[in-house]
C-alpha positions as CSV (number, residue, x, y, z in Angstrom):
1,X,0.0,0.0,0.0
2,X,2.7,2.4,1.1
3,X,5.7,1.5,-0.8
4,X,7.9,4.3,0.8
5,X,10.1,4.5,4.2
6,X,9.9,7.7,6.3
7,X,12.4,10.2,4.3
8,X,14.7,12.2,7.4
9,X,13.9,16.0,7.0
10,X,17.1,18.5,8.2
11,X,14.5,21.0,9.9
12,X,11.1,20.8,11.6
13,X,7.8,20.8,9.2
14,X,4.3,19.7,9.8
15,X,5.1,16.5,9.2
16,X,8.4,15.9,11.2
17,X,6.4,17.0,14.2
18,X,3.3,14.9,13.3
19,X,6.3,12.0,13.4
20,X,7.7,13.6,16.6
21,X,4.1,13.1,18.2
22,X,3.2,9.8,16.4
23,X,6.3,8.7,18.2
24,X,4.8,9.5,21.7
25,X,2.2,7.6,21.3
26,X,4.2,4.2,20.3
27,X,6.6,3.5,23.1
28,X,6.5,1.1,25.7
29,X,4.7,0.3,28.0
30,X,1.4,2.0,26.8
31,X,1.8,2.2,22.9
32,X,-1.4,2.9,21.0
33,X,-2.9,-0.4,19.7
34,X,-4.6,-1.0,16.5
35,X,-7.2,-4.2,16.4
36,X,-6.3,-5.7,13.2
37,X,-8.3,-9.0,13.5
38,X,-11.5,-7.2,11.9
39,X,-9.5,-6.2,8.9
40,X,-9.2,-8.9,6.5
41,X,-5.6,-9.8,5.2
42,X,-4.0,-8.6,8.4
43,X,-2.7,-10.7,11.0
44,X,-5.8,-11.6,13.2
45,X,-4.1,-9.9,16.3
46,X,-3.7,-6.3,17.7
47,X,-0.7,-4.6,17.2
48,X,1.0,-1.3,18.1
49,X,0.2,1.5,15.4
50,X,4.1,1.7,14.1
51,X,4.7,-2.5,14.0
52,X,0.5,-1.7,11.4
53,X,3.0,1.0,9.5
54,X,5.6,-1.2,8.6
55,X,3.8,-3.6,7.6
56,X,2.0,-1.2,5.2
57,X,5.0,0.0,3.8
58,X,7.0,-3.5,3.2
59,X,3.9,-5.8,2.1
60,X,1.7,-5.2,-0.3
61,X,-2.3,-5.5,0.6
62,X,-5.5,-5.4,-1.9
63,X,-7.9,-2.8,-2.1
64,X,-10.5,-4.6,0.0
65,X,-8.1,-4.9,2.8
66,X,-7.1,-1.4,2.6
67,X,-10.6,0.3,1.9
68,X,-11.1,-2.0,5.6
69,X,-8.3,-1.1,7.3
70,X,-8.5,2.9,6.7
71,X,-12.4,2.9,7.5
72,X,-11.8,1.8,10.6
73,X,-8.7,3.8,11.2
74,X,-11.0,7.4,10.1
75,X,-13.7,6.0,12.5
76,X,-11.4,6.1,15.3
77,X,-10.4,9.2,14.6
78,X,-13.5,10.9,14.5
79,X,-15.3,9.0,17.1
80,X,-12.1,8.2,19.8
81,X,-10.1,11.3,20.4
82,X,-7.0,13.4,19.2
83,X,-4.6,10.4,20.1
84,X,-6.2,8.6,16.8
85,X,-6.2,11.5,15.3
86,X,-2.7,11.7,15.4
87,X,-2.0,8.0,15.3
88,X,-4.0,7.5,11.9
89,X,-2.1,10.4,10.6
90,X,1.8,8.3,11.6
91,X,0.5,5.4,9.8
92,X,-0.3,7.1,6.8
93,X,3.0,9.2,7.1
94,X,5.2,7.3,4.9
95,X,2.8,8.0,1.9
96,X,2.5,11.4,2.9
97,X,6.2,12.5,2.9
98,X,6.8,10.4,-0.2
99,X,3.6,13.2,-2.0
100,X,4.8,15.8,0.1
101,X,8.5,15.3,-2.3
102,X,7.0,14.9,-5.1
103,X,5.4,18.4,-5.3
104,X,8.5,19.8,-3.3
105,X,11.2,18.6,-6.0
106,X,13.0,21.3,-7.4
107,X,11.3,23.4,-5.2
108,X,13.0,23.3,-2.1
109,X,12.0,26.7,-0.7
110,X,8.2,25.8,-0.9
111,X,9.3,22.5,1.0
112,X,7.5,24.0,4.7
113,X,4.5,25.2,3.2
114,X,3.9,22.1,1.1
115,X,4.5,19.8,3.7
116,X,2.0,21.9,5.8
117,X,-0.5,21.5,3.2
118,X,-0.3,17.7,2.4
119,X,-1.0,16.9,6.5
120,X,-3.7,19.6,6.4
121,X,-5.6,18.4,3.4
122,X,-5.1,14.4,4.4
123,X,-6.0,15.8,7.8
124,X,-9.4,17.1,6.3
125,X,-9.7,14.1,4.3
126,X,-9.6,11.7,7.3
127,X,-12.4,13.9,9.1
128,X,-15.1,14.5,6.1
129,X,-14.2,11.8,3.2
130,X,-17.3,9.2,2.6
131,X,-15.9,5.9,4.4
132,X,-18.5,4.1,2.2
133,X,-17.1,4.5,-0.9
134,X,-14.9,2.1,-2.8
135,X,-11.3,3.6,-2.7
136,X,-10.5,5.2,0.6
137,X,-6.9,5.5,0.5
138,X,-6.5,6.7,-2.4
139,X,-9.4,9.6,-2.3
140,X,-7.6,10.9,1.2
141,X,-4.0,11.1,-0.9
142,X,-6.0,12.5,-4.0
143,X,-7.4,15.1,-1.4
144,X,-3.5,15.8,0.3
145,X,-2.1,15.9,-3.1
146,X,-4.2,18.2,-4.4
147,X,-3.6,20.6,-1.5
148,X,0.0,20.3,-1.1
149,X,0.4,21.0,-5.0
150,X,-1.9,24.4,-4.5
151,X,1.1,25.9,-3.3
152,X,2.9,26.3,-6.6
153,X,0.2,26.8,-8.2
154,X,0.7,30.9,-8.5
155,X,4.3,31.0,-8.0
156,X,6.2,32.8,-11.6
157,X,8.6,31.1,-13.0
158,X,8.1,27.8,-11.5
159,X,6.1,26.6,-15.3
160,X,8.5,23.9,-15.9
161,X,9.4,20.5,-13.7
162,X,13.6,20.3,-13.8
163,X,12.9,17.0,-16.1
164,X,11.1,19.0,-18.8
165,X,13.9,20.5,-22.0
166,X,13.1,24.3,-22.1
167,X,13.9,24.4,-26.1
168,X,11.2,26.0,-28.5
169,X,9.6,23.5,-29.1
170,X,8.2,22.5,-25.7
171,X,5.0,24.2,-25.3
172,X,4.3,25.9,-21.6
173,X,4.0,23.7,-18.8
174,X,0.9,25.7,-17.1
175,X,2.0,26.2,-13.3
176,X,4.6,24.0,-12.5
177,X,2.9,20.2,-12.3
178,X,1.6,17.6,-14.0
179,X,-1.3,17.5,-11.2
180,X,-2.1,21.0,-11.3
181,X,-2.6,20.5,-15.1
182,X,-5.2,18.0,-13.9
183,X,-7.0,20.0,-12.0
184,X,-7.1,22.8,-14.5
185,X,-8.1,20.0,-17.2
186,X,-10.7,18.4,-14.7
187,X,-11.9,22.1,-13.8
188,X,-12.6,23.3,-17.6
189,X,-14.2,20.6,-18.1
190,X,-12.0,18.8,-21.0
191,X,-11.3,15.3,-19.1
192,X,-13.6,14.2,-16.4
193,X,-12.6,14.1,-12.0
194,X,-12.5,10.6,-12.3
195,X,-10.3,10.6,-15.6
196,X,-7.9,13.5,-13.6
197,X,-7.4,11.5,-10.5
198,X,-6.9,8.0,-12.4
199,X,-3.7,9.6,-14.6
200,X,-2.6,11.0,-11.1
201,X,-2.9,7.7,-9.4
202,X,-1.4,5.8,-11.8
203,X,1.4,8.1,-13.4
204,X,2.4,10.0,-10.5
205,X,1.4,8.0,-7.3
206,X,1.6,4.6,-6.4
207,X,-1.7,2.6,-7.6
208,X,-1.4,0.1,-10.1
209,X,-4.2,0.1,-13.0
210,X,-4.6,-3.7,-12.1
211,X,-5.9,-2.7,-8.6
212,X,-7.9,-0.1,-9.8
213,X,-9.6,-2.4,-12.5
214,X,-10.6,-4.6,-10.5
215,X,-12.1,-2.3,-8.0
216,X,-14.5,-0.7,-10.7
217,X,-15.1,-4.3,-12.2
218,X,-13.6,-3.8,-15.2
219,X,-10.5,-4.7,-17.3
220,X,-6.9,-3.3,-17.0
221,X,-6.7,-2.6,-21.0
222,X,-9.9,-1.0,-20.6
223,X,-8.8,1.5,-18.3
224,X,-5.7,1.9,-20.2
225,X,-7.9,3.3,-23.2
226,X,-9.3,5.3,-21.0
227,X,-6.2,6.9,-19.7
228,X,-5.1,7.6,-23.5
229,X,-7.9,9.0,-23.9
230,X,-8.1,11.5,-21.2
231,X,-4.4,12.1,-21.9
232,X,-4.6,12.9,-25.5
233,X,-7.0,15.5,-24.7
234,X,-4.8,17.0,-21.8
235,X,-2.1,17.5,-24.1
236,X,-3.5,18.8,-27.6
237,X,-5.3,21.3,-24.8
238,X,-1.4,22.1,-23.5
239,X,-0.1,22.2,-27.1
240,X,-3.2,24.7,-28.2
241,X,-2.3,26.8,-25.0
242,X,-5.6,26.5,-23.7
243,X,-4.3,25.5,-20.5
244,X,-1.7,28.7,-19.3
245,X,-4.9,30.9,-18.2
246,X,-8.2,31.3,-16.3
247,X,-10.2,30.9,-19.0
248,X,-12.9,28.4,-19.8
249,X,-12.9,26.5,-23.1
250,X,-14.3,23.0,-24.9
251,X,-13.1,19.6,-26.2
252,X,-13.0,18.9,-29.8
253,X,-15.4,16.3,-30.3
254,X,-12.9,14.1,-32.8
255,X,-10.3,14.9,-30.0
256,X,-12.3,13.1,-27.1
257,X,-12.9,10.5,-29.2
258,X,-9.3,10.1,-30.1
């Protein structure tokens, strides 16, 4: 689920103190303990909240077991107290640093604010998300990636990701990352939310279309399509310019069919 290790930060952020605190509440003798034995997949035992963080980061669990495990970690921290608040937010730390990077690289001075946006918005996420729905986990790191990358999203001279060639022919990169682009797509209406967060998940996070198939009952190649799809549009919209201001615009028909 969280194929990531805590990354060592040289100054305190948001989410080296959330580490500081979720570190409180896992020594001996009186760590915080997590009942796994409703939670299918899981070792039918409880456990200590950081032994339930590693093993999210080192094995890999299905959607079922994670849609099971995070309901019941939200429940607890809406219904139990600030210790669970703080306790779901450790275990889901690992993922949140690695999104937290993401946005940051090549962006080091923005590092704070970012890092302070990602806990706020999974933060948010954990207290309002529907815990019905099918994927949890990925909807509360949709929700803390979007607000993390709303920090760049007005800064000048921040258009380009340090991977991208600045010669002629690139066209502009509208404010600084491929999920802002998204959002902007999503927002004008040219590719749908659900066709914005799966590119996200899948070419910039850590879900794997297989998973995701499965979980809306249909095929991996037919999400593929899908993705090209939404894709194609994204960039003849990039290529046009129609992306690099406030404005509203359309999809070419032929182009959404493409």
């Amino acid at each position: 689920m969280m194929a990531t290790t805590i990354r060592t930060r040289t100054s305190d952020t948001a989410l080296t103190c959330a580490e500081k605190a979720f570190s409180l509440l896992t020594v001996e003798p009186a760590p915080l303990v997590f009942d796994a034995r409703p939670v299918p997949g899981l070792p039918n035992t409880t456990m200590p909240l950081d032994r339930l963080r590693t093993l999210l980061v080192y094995e890999r669990y299905d959607s079922h077991t994670t849609d099971v495990l995070w309901r019941q970690l939200a429940r607890h921290a809406r219904e139990w107290g600030p210790a669970w608040v703080v306790g779901a937010i450790g275990v889901a730390l690992p993922a949140l640093i690695h999104l937290a990077a993401k946005i940051s690289h090549g962006r080091p001075r923005f590092a704070d604010d970012i890092d302070s946006e990602v806990l706020a918005g999974f933060l948010q996420a954990l207290r309002t998300t529907d815990l019905e729905s099918p994927r949890l986990w990925l909807r509360m790191c949709w929700t803390a990636w979007r607000a993390g990358a709303s920090v760049i999203k007005d800064q000048d001279g921040e258009e380009l990701p340090l991977d991208f060639s600045t010669g002629s022919r690139t066209p502009r990169w509208p404010y600084g990352h491929p999920d802002l682009l998204l959002g902007r797509a999503a927002a004008a209406g040219l590719i749908s939310d659900d066709a914005a967060e799966l590119i996200s998940a899948t070419r910039f996070g850590d879900a794997l279309i297989e998973h995701l198939a499965a979980e809306h009952g249909t095929t991996a190649s037919a999400l593929r399509m899908r993705r090209r799809r939404a894709e194609r549009v994204v960039a003849a919209a990039v290529t046009r310019g129609d992306l690099s201001g406030p404005s509203r615009f359309t999809v070419n028909a032929d182009e959404a069919a493409a």
